[in-house]
VOMI-271096 format. One record per residue (C-alpha): residue number from 1; residue in one letter; x, y, z. Coordinates in steps of 0.05 Angstrom, whole numbers, plus 5000, padded with zeros to 4 digits. Last residue first. Layout:
# residues N
+-----+------+------+------+------+
| seq | type |    u |    v |    w |
+-----+------+------+------+------+
| NUM |    a |    X |    Y |    Z |
...
+-----+------+------+------+------+
# end
This chain:
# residues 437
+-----+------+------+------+------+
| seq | type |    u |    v |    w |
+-----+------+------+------+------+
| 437 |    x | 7227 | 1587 | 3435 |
| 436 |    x | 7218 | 1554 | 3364 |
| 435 |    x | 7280 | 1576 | 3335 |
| 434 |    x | 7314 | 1546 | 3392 |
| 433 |    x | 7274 | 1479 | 3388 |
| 432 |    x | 7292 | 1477 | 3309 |
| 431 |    x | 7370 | 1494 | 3329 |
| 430 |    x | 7374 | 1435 | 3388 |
| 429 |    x | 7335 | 1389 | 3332 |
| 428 |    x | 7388 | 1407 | 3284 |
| 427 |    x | 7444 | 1389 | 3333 |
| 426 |    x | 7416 | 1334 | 3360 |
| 425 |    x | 7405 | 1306 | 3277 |
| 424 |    x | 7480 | 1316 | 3273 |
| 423 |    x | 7494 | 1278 | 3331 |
| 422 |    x | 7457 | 1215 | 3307 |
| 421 |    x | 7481 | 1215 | 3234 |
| 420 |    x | 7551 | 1226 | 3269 |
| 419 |    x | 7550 | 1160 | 3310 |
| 418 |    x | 7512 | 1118 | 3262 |
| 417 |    x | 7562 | 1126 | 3212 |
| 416 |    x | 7623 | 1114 | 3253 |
| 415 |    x | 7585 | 1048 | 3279 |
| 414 |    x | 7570 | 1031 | 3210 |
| 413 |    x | 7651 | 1047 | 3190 |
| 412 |    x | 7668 | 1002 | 3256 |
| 411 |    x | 7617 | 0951 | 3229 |
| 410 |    x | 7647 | 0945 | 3157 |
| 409 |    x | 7719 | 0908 | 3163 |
| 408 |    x | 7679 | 0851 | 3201 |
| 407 |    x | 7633 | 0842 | 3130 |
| 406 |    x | 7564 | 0885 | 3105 |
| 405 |    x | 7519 | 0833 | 3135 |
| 404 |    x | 7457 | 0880 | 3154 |
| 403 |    x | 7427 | 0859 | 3225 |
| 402 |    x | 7443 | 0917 | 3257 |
| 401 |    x | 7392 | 0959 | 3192 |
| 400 |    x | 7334 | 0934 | 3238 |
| 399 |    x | 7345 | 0976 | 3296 |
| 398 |    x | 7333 | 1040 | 3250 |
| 397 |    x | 7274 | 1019 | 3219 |
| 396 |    x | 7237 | 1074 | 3241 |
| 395 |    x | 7162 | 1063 | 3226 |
| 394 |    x | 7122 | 1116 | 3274 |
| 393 |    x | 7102 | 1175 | 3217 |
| 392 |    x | 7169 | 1205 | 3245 |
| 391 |    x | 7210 | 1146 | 3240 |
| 390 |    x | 7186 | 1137 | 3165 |
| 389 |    x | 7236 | 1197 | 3148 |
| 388 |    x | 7295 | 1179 | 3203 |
| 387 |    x | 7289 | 1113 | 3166 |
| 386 |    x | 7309 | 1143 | 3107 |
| 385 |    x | 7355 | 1190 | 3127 |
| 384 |    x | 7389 | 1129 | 3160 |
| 383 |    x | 7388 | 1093 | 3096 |
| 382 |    x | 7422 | 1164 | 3063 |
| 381 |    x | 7477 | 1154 | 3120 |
| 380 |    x | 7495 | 1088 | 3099 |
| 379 |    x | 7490 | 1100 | 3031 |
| 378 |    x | 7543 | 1161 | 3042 |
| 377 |    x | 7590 | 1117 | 3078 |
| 376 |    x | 7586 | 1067 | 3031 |
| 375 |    x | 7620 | 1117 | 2980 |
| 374 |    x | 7661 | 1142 | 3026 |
| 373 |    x | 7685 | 1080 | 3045 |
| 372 |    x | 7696 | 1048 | 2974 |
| 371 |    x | 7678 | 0978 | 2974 |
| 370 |    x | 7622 | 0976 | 2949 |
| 369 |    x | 7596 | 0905 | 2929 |
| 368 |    x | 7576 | 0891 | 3001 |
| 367 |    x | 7521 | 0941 | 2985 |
| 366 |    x | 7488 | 0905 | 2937 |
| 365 |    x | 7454 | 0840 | 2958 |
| 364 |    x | 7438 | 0850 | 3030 |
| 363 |    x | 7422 | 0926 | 3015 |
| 362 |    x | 7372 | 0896 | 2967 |
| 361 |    x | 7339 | 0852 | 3023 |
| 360 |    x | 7337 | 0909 | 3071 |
| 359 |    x | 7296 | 0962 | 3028 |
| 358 |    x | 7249 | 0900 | 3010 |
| 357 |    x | 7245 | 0884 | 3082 |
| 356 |    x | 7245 | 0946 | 3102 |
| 355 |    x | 7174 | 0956 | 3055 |
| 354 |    x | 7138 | 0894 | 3084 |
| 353 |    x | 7153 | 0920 | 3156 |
| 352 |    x | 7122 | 0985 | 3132 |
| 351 |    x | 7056 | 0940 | 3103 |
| 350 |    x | 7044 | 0906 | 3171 |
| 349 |    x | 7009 | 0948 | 3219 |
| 348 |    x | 6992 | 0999 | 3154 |
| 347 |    x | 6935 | 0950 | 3144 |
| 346 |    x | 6902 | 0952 | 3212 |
| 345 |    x | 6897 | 0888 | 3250 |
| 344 |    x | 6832 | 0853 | 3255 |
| 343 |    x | 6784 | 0865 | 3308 |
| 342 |    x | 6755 | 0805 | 3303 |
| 341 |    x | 6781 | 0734 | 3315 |
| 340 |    x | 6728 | 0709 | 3337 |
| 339 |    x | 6700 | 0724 | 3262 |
| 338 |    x | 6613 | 0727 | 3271 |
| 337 |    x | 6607 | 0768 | 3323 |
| 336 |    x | 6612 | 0834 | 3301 |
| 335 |    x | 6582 | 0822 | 3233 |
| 334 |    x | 6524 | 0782 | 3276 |
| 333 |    x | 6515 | 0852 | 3314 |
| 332 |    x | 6482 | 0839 | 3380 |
| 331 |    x | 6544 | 0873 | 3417 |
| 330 |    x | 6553 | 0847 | 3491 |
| 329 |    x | 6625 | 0875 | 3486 |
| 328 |    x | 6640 | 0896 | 3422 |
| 327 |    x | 6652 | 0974 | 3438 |
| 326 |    x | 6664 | 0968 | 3508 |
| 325 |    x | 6749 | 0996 | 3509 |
| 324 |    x | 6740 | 1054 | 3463 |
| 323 |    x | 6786 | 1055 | 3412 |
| 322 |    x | 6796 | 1133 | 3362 |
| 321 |    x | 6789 | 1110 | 3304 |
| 320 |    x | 6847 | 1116 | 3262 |
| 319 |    x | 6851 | 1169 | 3208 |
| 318 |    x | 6842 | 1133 | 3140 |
| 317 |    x | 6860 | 1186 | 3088 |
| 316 |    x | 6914 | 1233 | 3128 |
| 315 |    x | 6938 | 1164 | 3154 |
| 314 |    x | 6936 | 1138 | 3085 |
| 313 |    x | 6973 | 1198 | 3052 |
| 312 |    x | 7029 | 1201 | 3103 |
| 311 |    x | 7050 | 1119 | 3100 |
| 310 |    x | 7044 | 1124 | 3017 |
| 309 |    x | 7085 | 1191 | 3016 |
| 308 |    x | 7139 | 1169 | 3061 |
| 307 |    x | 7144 | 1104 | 3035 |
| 306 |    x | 7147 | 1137 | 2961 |
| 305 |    x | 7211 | 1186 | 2975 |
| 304 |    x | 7250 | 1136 | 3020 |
| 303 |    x | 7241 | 1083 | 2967 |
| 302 |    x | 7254 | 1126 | 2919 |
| 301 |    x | 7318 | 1163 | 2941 |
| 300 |    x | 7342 | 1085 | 2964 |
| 299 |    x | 7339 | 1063 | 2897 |
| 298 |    x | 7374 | 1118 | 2864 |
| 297 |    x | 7432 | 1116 | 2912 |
| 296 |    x | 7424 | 1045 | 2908 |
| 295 |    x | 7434 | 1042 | 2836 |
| 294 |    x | 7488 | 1085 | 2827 |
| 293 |    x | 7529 | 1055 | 2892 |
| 292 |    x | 7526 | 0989 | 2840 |
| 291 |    x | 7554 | 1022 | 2779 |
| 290 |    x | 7613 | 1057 | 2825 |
| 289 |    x | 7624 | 0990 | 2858 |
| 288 |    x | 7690 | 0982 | 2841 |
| 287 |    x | 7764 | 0980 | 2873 |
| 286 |    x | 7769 | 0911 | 2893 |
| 285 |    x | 7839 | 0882 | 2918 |
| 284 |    x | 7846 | 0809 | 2915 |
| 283 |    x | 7835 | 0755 | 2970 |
| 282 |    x | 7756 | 0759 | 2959 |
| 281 |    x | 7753 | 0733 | 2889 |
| 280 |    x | 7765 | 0767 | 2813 |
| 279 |    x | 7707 | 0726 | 2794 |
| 278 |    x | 7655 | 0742 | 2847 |
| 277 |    x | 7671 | 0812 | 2833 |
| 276 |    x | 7661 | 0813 | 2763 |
| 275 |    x | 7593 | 0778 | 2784 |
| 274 |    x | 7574 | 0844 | 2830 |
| 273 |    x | 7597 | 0885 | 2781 |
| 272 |    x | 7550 | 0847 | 2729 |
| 271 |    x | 7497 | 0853 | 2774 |
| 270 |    x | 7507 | 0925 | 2783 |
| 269 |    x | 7506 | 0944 | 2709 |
| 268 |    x | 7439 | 0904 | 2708 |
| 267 |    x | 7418 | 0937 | 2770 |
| 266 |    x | 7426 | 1009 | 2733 |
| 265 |    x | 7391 | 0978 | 2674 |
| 264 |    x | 7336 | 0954 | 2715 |
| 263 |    x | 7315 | 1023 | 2750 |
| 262 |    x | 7239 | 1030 | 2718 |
| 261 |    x | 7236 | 0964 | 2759 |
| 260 |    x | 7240 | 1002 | 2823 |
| 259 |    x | 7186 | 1058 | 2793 |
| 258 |    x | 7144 | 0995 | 2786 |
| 257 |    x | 7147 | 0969 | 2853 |
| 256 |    x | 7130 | 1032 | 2880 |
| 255 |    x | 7067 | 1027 | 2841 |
| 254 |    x | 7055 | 0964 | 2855 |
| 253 |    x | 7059 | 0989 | 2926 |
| 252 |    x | 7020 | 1046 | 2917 |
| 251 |    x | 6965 | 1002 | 2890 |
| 250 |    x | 6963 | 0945 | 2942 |
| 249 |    x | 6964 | 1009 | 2998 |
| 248 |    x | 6900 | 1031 | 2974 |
| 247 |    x | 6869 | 0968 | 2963 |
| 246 |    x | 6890 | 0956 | 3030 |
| 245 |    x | 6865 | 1014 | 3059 |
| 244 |    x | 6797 | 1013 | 3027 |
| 243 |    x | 6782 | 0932 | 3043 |
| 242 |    x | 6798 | 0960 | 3114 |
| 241 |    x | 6744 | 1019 | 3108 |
| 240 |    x | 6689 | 0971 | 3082 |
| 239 |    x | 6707 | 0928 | 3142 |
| 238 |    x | 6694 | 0988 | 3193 |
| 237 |    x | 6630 | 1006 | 3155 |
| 236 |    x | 6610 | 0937 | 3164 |
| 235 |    x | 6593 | 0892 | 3107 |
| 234 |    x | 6548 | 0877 | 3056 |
| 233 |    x | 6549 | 0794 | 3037 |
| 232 |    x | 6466 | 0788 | 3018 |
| 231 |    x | 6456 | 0815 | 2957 |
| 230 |    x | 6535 | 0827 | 2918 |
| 229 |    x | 6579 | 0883 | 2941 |
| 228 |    x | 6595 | 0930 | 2876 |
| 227 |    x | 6531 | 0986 | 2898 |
| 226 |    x | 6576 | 0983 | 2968 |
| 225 |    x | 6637 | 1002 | 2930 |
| 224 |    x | 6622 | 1052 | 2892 |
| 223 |    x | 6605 | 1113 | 2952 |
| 222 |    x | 6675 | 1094 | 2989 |
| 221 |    x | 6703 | 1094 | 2918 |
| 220 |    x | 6692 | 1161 | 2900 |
| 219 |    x | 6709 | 1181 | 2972 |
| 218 |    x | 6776 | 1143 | 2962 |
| 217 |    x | 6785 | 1179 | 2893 |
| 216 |    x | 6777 | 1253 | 2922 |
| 215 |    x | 6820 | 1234 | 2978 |
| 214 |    x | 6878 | 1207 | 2939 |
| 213 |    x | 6873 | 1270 | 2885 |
| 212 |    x | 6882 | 1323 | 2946 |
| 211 |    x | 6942 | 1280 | 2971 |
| 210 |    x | 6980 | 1275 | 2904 |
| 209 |    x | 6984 | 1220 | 2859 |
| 208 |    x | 7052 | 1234 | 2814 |
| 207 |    x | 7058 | 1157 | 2791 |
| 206 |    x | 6990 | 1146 | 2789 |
| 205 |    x | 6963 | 1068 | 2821 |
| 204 |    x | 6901 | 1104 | 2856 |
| 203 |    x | 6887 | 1123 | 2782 |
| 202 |    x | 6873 | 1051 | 2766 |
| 201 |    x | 6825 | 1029 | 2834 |
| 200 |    x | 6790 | 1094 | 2797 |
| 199 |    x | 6783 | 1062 | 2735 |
| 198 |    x | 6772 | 0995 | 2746 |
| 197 |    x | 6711 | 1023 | 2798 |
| 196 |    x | 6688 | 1057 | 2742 |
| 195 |    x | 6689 | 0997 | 2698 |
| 194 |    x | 6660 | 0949 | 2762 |
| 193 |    x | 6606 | 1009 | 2752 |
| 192 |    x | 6580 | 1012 | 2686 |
| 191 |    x | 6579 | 0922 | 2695 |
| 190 |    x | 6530 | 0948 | 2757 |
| 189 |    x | 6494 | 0996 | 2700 |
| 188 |    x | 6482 | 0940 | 2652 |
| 187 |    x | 6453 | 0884 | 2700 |
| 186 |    x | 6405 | 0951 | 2735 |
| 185 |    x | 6386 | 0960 | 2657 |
| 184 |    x | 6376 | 0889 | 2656 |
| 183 |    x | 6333 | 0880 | 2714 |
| 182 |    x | 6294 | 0941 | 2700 |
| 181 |    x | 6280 | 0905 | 2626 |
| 180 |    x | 6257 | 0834 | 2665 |
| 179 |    x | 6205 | 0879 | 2719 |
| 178 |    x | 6203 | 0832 | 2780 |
| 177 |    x | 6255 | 0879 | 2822 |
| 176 |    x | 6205 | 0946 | 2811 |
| 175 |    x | 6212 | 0994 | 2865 |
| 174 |    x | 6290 | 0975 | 2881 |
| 173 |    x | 6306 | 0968 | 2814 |
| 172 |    x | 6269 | 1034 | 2800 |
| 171 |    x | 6319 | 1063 | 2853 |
| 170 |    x | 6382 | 1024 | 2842 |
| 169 |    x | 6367 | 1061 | 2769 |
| 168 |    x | 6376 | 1132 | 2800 |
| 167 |    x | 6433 | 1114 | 2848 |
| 166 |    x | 6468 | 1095 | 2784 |
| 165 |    x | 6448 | 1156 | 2749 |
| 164 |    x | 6479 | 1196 | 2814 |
| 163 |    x | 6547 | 1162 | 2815 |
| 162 |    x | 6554 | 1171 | 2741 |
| 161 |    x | 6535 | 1251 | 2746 |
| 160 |    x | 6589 | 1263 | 2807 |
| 159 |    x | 6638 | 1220 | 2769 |
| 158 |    x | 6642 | 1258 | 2714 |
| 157 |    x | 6698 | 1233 | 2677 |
| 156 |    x | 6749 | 1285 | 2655 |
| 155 |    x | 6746 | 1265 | 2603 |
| 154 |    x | 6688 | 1222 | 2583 |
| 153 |    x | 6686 | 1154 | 2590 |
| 152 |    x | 6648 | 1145 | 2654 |
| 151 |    x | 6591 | 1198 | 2637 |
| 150 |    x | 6579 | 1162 | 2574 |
| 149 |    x | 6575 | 1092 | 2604 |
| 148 |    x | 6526 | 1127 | 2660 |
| 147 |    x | 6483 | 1162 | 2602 |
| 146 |    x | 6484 | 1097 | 2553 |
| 145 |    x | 6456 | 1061 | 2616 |
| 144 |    x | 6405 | 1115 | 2628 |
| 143 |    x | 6380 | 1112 | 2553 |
| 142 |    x | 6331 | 1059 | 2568 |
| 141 |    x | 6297 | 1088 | 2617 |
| 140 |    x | 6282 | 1152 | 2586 |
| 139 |    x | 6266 | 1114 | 2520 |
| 138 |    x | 6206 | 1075 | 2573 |
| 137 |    x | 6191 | 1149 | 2589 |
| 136 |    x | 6179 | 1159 | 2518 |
| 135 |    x | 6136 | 1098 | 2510 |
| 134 |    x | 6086 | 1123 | 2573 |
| 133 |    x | 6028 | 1121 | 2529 |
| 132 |    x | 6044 | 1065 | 2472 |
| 131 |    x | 6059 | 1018 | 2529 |
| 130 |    x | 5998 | 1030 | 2569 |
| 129 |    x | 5964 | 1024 | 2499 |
| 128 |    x | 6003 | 0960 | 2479 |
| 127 |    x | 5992 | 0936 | 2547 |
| 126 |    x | 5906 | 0938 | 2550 |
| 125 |    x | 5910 | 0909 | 2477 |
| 124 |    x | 5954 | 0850 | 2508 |
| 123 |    x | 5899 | 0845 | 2569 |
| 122 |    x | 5838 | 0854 | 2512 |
| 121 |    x | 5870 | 0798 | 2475 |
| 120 |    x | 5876 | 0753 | 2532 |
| 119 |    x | 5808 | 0765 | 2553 |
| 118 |    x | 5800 | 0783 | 2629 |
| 117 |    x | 5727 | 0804 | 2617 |
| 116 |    x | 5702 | 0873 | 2655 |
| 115 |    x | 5710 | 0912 | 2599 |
| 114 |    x | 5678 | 0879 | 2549 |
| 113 |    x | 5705 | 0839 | 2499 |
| 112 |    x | 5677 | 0765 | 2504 |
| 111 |    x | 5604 | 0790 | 2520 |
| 110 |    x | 5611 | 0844 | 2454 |
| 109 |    x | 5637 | 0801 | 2422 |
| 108 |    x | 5582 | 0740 | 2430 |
| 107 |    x | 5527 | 0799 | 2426 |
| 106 |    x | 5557 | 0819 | 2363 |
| 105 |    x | 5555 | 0743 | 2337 |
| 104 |    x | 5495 | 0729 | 2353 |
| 103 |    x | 5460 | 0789 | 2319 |
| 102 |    x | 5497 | 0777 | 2256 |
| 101 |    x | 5469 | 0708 | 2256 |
| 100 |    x | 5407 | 0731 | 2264 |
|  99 |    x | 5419 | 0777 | 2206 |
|  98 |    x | 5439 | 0721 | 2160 |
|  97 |    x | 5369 | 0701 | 2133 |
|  96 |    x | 5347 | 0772 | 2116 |
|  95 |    x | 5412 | 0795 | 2084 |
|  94 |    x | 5411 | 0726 | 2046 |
|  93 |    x | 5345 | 0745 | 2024 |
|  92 |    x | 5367 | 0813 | 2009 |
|  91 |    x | 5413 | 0781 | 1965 |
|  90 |    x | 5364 | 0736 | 1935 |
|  89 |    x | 5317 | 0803 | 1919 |
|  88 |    x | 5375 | 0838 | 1890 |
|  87 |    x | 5392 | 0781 | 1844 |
|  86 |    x | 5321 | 0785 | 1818 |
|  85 |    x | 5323 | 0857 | 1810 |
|  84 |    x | 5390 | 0856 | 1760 |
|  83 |    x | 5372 | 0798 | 1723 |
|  82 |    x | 5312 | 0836 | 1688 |
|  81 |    x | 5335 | 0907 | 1711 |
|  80 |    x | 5397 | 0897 | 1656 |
|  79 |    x | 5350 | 0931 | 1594 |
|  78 |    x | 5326 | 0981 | 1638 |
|  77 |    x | 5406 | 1000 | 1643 |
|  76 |    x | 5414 | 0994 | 1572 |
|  75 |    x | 5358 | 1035 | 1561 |
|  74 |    x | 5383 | 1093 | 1610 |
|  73 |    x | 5441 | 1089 | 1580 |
|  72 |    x | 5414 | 1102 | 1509 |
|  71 |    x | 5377 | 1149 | 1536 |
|  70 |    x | 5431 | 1187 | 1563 |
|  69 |    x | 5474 | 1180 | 1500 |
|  68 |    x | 5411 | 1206 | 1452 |
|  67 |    x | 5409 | 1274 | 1508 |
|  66 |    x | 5417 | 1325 | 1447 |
|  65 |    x | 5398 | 1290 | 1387 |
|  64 |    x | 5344 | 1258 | 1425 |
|  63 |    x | 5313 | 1311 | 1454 |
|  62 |    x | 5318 | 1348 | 1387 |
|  61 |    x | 5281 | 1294 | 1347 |
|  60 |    x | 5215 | 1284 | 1410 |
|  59 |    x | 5208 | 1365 | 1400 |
|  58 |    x | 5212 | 1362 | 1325 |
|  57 |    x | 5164 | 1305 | 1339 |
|  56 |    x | 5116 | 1334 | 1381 |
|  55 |    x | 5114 | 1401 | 1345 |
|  54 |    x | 5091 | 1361 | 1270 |
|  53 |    x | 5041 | 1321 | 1322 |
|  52 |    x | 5009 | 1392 | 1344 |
|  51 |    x | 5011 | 1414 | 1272 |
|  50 |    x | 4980 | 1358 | 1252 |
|  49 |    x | 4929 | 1350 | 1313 |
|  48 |    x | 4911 | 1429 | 1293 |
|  47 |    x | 4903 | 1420 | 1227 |
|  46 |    x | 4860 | 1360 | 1224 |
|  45 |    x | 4811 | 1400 | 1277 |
|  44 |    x | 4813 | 1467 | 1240 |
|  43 |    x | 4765 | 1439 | 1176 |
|  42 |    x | 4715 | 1375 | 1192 |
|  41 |    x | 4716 | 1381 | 1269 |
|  40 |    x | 4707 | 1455 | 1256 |
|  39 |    x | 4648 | 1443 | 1216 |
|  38 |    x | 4617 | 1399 | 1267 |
|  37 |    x | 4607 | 1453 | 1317 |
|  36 |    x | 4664 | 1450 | 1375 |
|  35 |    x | 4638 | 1438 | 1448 |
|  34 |    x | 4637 | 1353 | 1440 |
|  33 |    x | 4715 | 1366 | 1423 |
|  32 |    x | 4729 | 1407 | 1476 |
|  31 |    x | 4701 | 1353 | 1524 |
|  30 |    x | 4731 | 1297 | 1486 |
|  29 |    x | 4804 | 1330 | 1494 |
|  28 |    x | 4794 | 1332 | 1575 |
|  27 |    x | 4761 | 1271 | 1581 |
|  26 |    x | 4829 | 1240 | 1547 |
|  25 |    x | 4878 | 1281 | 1591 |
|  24 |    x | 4836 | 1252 | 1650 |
|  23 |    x | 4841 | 1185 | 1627 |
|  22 |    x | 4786 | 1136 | 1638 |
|  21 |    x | 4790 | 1081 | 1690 |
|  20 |    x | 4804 | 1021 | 1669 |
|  19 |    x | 4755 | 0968 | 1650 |
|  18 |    x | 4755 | 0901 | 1692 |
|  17 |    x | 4694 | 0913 | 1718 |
|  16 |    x | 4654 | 0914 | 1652 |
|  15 |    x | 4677 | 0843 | 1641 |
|  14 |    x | 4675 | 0828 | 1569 |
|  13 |    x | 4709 | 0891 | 1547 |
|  12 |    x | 4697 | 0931 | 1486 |
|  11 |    x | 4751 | 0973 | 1458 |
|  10 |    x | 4743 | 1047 | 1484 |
|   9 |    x | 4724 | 1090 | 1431 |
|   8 |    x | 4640 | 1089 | 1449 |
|   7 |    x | 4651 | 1085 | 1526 |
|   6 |    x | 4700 | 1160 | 1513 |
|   5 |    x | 4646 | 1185 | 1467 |
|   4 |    x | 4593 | 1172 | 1531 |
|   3 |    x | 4644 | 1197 | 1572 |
|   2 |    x | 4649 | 1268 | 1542 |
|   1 |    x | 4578 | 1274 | 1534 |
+-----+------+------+------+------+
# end
């Protein structure tokens, strides 16, 4: 019944195939329709769609009053699908077209990146990481010259600590001599060094340098010295103890020297005696001198004072070697071999003949200006003392002081001199070898 009313409402159709398919909700209401008599069709029918309507629309009124801006949205939105779904469907169009493309291009990477390429980028990308993982031992590194440099200039410097950092970085130089920032650290620590080296070569030059301090400076510099020796020119042992000695003798010298200069106002006053002198001539009486016996009293007390010290402290420093008659012969060694003229002399062979003839050259130049003979008797004696004093570390310059020019009036008083410095020293070497026995 209920599709028969439902065929009936429908508008008519030409093609009877082309008719859609009924409603369900509309079957439904012409069912209970075809089950209500007629009366109620005519009476409670009206009233119910009205009422029903009348609750739709109260229904459609507060939906919109409360969710109006939502559905306004959602109209503007349905409003933009018209542009909106055709620009979707050329983008995924473009999507479609260009994921070949895509394809190529990751299998291009990922042929040109992998791990067993040698690109460029990956090898950079490989040393930034290596870089980035061992970065604080690289700051290690790097702060070792600022170490040594700070170890050197402290006080007192630490030579102990300097000596050992710079052993430290010959190390990596030695492990890694292609590596440009090892190079440059090893650059920075030998220019550390040459300073230490200044330093020490400096304090050998002390006024007040005592024994204890001499050794501890020599050793410093025996382990300095062959970092300092370029690639290629290292010597001997033997050599390296000969470049010792006369560095260490070149800086007690000039320091000798300098305590002698310290005395130039006393050999001012005895210049000018000595020109006074020259003016007033030989034929007249001359009763000076006291200015001039100043200065070589004081002279000869540091001469005699120094020489002793400088010849004691480098024999207690460099002890010689004891010879042995077969040690170059049929030697291999190139360093032996290579100077015909090898073994050289020993630096203290020459250096006390060097100090006499300083000693002698100013008694050539002063003493003739005293004329008084106790006063040159004294000096003469002190000079003896003095070479009585190197005599015992083997450089008596006793036979040397005959050849002094002090005038034919002087030689009976030098004589004189000689005479009772000798018997005295008998007499105190008979009373030492009593109080031995």
């Amino acid at each position: 019944m209920a599709d028969l009313l439902y065929d009936l409402l429908s508008p008519p159709s030409g093609d009877p195939s082309s008719r859609p398919a009924p409603d369900p909700s509309s079957l439904e209401y012409l069912t209970s329709l075809s089950s209500q008599p007629l009366t109620a069709l005519e009476t409670t029918e009206p009233q119910a769609l009205a009422q029903t309507s009348h609750g739709l629309l109260l229904s459609i009124q507060a939906l919109s009053k409360k969710s109006h801006k939502q559905v306004i949205e959602s109209a503007t939105h349905h409003s933009t699908l018209r542009t909106s779904l055709p620009a979707l469907a050329a983008s995924t169009a473009d999507l479609r077209h260009s994921i070949p493309k895509l394809d190529h291009e990751a299998v291009r990477f990922a042929t040109n990146y992998s791990k067993s390429s040698e690109s460029d980028v990956l090898l950079r990308r490989k040393k930034a990481l290596l870089l980035s993982r061992n970065v604080e031992r690289l700051v290690d590194v790097l702060e070792l010259p600022n170490l040594l440099s700070t170890a050197i200039s402290t006080a007192p410097v630490n030579y102990s600590s300097a000596l050992d950092l710079n052993g430290h970085i010959r190390r990596l130089h030695s492990l890694y001599p292609d590596s440009p920032l090892v190079t440059s650290i090893a650059a920075q620590a030998d220019e550390a060094m040459r300073t230490m080296a200044a330093n020490l070569i400096q304090s050998l030059k002390s006024p007040g340098l005592k024994l204890a301090a001499s050794l501890r400076t020599i050793s410093w510099l025996r382990r300095v010295l062959p970092d300092l020796e370029a690639a290629g020119t290292s010597k001997g042992h033997d050599s390296q103890e000969r470049v010792l000695g006369a560095l260490f003798l070149v800086c007690r010298l000039a320091t000798l020297v300098n305590m002698l200069d310290a005395l130039e106002p006393l050999r001012d006053l005895a210049d000018q005696e000595k020109a006074r002198q020259k003016a007033i001539g030989s034929g007249n009486a001359w009763s000076g001198g006291q200015q001039t016996e100043r200065y070589l009293k004081r002279y000869i007390e540091i001469f005699r004072e120094q020489s002793f010290a400088i010849v004691s402290m480098f024999r207690s420093i460099f002890p010689p070697a004891a010879p042995t008659g077969s040690e170059n012969e049929g030697s291999d060694d190139p360093l032996k071999q290579q100077d015909a003229l090898e073994p050289m002399p020993a630096a203290l062979a020459t250096f006390p003949l060097h100090l006499v003839d300083m000693l002698l050259e100013t008694l050539r130049l002063y003493l003739p200006t005293v004329k008084d003979q106790a006063s040159r008797d004294s000096l003469l004696t002190q000079v003896l003392y003095c070479a009585g004093s190197l005599g015992r570390l083997g450089g008596d310059f006793g036979l040397f002081l005959a050849s002094l020019d002090l005038g034919p009036e002087a030689e009976e008083e030098w004589v004189e001199v000689v005479k009772r410095h000798r018997a005295l020293a008998g007499r105190l070497e008979s009373i030492v070898g009593d109080q031995k026995k």
